[in-house]
FIVO-560066 format. One line per 5 residues: number of its first residue (from 1); their letters; for each residue z, y, x of C-alpha. Coordinates in pm, 1 decimal. Last residue first. Layout:
BEGIN
NUM = A = Z Y X; ...
END
This chain:
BEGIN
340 = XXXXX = 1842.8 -1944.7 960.5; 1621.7 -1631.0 1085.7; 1305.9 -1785.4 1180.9; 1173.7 -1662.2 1528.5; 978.4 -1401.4 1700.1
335 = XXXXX = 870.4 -1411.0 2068.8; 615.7 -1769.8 1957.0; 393.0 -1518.3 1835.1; 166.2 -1769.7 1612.7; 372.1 -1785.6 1292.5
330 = XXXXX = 207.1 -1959.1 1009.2; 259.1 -1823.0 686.5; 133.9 -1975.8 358.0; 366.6 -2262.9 250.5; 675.8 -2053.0 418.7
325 = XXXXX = 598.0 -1751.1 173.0; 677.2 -1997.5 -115.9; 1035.6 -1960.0 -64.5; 1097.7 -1560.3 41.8; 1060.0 -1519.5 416.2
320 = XXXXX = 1295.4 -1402.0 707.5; 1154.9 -1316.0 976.5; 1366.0 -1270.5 1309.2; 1232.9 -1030.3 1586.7; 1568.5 -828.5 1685.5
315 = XXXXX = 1475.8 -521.3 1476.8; 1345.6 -698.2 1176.7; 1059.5 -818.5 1006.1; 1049.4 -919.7 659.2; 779.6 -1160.3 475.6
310 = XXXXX = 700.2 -1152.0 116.8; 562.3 -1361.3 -180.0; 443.1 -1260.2 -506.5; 288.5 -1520.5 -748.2; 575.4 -1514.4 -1014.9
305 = XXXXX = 806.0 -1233.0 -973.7; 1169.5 -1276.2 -981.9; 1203.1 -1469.0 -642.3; 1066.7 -1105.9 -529.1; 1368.5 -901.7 -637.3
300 = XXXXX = 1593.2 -1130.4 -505.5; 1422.0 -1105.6 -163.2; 1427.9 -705.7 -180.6; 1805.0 -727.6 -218.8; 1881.9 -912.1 106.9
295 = XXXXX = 1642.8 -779.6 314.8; 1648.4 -407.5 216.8; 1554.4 -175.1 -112.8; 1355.7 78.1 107.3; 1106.9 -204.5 250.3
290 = XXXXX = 1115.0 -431.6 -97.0; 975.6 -127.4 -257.5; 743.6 -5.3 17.4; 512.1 -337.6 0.5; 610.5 -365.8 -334.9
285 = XXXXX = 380.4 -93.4 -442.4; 108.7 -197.9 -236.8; 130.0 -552.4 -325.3; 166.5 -488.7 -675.4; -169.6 -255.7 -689.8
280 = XXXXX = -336.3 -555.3 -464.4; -284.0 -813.5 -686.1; -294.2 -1166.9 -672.9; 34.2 -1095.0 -466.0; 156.8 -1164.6 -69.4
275 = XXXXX = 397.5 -862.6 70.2; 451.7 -827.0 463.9; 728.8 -612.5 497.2; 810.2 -420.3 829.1; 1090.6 -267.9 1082.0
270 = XXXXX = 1368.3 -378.8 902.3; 1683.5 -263.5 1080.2; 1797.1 -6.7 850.4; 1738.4 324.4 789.5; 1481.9 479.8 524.7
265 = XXXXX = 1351.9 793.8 637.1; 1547.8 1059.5 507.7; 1542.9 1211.9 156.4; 1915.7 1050.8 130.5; 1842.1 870.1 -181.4
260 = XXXXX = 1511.3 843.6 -243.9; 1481.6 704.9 123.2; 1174.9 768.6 296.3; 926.1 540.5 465.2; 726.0 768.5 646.2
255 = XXXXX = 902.3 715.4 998.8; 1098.1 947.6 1202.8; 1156.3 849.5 1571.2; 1410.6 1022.7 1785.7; 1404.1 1138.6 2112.9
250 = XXXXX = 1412.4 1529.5 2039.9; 1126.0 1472.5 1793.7; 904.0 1158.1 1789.5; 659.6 1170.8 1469.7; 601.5 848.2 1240.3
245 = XXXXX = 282.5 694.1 1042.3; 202.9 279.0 1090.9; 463.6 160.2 1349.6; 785.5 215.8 1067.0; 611.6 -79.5 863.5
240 = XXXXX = 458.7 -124.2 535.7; 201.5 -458.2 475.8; -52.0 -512.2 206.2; -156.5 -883.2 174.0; -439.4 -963.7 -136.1
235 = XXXXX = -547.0 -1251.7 -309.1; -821.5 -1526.5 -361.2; -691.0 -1819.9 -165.3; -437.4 -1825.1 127.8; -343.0 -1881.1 486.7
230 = XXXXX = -167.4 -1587.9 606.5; -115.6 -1554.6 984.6; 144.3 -1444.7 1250.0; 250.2 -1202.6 1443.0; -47.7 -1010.5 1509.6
225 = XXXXX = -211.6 -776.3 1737.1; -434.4 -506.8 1646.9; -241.7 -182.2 1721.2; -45.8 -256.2 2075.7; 284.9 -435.9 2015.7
220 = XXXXX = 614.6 -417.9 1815.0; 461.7 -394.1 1453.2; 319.4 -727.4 1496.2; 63.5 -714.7 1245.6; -9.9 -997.1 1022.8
215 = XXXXX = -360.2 -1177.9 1022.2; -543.8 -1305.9 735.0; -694.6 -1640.4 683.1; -876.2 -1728.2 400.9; -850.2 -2085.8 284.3
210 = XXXXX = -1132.2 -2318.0 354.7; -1416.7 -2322.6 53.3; -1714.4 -2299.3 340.3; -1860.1 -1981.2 146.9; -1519.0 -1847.9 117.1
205 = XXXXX = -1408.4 -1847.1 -169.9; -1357.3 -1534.9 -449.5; -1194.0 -1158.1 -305.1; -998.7 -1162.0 16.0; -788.4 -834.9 -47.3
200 = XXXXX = -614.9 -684.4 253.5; -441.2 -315.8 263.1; -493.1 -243.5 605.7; -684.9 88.4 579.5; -871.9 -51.7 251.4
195 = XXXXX = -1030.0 -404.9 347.7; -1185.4 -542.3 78.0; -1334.2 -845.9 168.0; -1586.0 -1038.1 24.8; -1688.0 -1370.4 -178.4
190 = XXXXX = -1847.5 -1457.7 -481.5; -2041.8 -1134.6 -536.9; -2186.9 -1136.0 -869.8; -2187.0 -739.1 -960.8; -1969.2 -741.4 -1207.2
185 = XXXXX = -1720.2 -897.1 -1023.1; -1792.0 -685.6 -715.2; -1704.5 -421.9 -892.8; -1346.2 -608.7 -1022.4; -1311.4 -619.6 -672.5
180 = XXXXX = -1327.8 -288.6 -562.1; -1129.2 -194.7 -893.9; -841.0 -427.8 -713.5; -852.9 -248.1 -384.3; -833.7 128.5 -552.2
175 = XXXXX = -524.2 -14.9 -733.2; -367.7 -105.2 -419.4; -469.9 234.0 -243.9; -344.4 401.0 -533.6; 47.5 265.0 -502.4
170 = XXXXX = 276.8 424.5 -200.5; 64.4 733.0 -183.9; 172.0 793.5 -553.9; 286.5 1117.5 -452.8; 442.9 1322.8 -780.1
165 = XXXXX = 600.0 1626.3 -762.9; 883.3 1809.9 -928.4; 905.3 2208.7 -792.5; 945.4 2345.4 -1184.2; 1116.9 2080.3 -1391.9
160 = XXXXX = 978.0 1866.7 -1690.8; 708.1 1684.7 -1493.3; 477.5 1609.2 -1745.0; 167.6 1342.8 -1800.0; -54.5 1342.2 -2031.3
155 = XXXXX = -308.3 1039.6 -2226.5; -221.4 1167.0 -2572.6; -138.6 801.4 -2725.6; 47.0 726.0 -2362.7; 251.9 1016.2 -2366.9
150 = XXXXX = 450.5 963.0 -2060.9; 708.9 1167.7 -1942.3; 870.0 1155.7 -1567.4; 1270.0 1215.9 -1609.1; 1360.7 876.4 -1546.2
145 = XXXXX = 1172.7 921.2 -1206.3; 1422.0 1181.1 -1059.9; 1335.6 1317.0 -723.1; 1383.0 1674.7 -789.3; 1767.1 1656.9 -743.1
140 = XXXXX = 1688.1 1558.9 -434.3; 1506.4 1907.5 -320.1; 1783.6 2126.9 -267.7; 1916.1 1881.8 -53.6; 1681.9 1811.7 143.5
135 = XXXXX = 1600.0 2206.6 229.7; 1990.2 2267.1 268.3; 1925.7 1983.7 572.6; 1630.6 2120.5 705.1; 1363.0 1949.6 702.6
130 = XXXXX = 1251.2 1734.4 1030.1; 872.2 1812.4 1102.5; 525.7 1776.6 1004.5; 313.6 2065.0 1005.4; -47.9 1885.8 1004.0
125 = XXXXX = -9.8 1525.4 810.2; 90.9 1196.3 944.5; 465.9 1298.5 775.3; 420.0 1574.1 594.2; 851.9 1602.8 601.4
120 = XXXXX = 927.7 1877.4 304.4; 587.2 1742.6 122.5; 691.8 1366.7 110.8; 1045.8 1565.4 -4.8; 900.3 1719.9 -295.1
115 = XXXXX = 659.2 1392.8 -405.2; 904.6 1159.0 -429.7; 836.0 1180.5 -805.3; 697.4 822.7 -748.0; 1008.9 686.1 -694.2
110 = XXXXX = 1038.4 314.5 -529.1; 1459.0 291.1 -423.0; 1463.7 432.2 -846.0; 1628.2 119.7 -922.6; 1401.9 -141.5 -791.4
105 = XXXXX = 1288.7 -277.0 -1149.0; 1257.5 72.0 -1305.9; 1106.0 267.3 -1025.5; 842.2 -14.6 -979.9; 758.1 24.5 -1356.0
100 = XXXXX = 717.5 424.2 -1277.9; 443.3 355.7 -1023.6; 262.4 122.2 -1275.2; 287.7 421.4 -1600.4; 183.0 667.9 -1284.2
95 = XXXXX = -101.7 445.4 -1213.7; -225.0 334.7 -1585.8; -255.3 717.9 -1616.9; -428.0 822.3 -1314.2; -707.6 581.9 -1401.0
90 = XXXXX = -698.5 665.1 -1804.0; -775.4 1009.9 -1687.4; -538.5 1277.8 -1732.8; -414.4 1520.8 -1980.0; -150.3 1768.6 -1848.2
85 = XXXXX = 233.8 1872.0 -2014.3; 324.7 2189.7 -2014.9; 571.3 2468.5 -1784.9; 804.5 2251.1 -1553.8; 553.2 2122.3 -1354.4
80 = XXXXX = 276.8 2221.3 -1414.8; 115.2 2264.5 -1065.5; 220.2 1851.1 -1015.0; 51.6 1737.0 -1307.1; -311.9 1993.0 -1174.4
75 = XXXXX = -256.5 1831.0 -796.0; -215.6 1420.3 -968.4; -554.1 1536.0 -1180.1; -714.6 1653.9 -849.0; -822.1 2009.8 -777.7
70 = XXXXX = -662.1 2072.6 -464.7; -605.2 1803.5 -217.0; -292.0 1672.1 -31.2; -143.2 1464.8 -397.3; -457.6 1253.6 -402.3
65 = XXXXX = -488.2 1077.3 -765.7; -824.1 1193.5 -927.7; -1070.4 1294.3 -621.9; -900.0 986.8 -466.6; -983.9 736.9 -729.8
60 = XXXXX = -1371.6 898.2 -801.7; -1415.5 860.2 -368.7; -1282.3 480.6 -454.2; -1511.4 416.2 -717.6; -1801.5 544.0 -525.1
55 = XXXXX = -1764.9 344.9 -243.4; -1754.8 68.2 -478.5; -2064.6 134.0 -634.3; -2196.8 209.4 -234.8; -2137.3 -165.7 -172.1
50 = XXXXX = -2270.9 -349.6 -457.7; -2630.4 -167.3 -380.6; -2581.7 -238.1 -114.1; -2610.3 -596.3 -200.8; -2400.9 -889.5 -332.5
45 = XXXXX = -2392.4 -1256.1 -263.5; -2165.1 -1407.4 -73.7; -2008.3 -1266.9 266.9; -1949.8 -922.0 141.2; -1740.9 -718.5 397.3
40 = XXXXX = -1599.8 -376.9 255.9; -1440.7 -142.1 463.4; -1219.8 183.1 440.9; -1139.8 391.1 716.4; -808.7 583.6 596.6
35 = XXXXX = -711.4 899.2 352.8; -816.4 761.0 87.7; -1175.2 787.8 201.0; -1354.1 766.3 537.7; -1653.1 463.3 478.5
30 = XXXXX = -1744.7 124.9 555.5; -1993.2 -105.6 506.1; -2070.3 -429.9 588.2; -2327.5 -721.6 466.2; -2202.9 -1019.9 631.5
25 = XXXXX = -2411.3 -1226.3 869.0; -2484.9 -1557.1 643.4; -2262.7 -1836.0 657.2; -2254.9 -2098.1 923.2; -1906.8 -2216.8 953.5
20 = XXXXX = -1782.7 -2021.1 1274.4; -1925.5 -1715.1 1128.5; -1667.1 -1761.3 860.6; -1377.9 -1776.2 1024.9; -1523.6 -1486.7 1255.7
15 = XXXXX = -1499.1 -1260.2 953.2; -1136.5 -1366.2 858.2; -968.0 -1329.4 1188.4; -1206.8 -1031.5 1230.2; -1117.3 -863.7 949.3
10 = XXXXX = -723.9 -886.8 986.7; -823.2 -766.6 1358.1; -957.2 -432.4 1181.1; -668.3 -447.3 937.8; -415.2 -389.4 1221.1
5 = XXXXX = -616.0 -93.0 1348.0; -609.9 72.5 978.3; -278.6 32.9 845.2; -229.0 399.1 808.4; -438.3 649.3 992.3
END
């Protein structure tokens, strides 16, 4: 299960923070969808009412986007592929349009037509394995994001060659986070947390108006241990690693974070990205963006977008941060430094 372990102690950093100042027991619930344990903690205002409305927004976001099920609206795109164009919903729509955004900016390193070597690896998922290497390279050439149309007036989206796919694994979790809170919104809670497999959102104040504190995993260590922690106001910290999905075969690891390049696992020394946004559908996306683009390149990318900060991890312990991360993060695992 992605994420989920390291967002448990994410919850309780934040949950106990607000024990510790006297506000109410939070009303909890959680539930197995999008592929993960998803919880939601409302710690002002709200009901359960509140809760199951957003339980069933998310079960409506993963019977439309899921790539591993039949009978989704991402399935039906990806069984035309190459024949006629399909109608989605305006859900599935804004998210490929999004996905396809993060293609442009990073190059194609973010692809959501990824899809045909996600499937040749099923990484976290029964039969994975290491392709062959005809089998990745018959399937590149299917990884081609410029080639994705939109008809934005007709609501469709086509694949124009038979075998495309699209995954946008990397993506709907983040905008299943921010429709959580835009139902909580409506539904006058003034402060939860929408904790979707690891992908954080603190949602209003807290009911003692300190900042929200949210823990970052230390991908080197047992599940639920942290690095460091965010201190932060209404927001949302989605972080992609090599420890979250990966298979050991003769020796070697293989991780989920492919390369739309090589159809391998992306290799470098990074071994996570912590990403910092207002939004959670940004987050997630540039959570694996800034992972296959690398240090150097993802950290230009992010002093071009207002409100986002990031943290990187790498092999020998160093984080490097992008400028305003340094105002939010305080590191706590006094075995990893500052890179100078």
């Amino acid at each position: 299960m992605r994420r989920t372990l390291s967002a448990l102690l994410c919850l309780c950093l934040t949950l106990s923070a607000c024990a510790r100042t006297g506000g109410r027991e939070p009303l909890r619930g959680s539930e197995y969808v999008l592929g993960t344990i998803c919880t939601i903690s409302l710690l002002d205002g709200g009901s359960e009412a509140a809760l199951q409305a957003v339980f069933t927004r998310l079960r409506e976001i993963e019977a439309r986007m899921s790539a591993n099920r039949d009978g989704t609206e991402i399935a039906a795109v990806n069984g035309a592929a190459g024949r006629s164009p399909v109608r989605v919903s305006p859900d599935t729509f804004f998210v490929v349009k999004k996905a396809l955004e993060y293609a442009r900016i990073s190059n194609g390193a973010f692809d959501p037509s990824i899809g045909p070597i996600v499937k040749l690896w099923n990484i976290g998922l029964e039969g994975q394995r290491v392709p062959e290497d005809r089998e990745i390279r018959d399937a590149l050439p299917l990884v081609d994001w410029k080639s994705v149309v939109l008809d934005e007036r007709a609501s469709t989206v086509f694949l124009p060659r038979t075998g495309m796919r699209l995954d946008l694994g990397a993506i709907a979790k983040g905008y299943a986070a921010d429709e959580a809170a835009r139902i909580l919104g409506e539904r006058r809670v003034k402060a939860a947390i929408v904790d979707l497999g690891g992908n954080i959102l603190v949602y209003g104040k807290k009911p003692d108006g300190s900042p929200w504190r949210v823990g970052v995993q230390n991908p080197f260590d047992d599940r639920g241990t942290y690095l460091g922690i965010v201190s932060m106001g209404a927001g949302t910290v989605v972080t992609s690693g090599i420890y979250e999905r990966f298979f050991e075969q003769d020796g070697k690891r293989y991780h989920h974070i492919l390369d739309t390049r090589t159809g391998r696992p992306v290799d470098s020394d990074i071994v996570s990205v912590t990403v910092i946004a207002p939004s959670s559908i940004d987050a997630d996306g540039l959570s694996t963006t800034l992972f296959a683009l690398g240090r150097e390149r993802g950290l230009d990318l992010v002093r071009t977008l207002p409100g986002v900060e990031a943290v990187y991890v790498d092999a020998r312990k160093r984080l490097y941060l992008s400028p305003g991360a340094s105002k939010s993060f305080n590191l706590t695992d006094k075995a990893f430094t500052f890179a100078e």
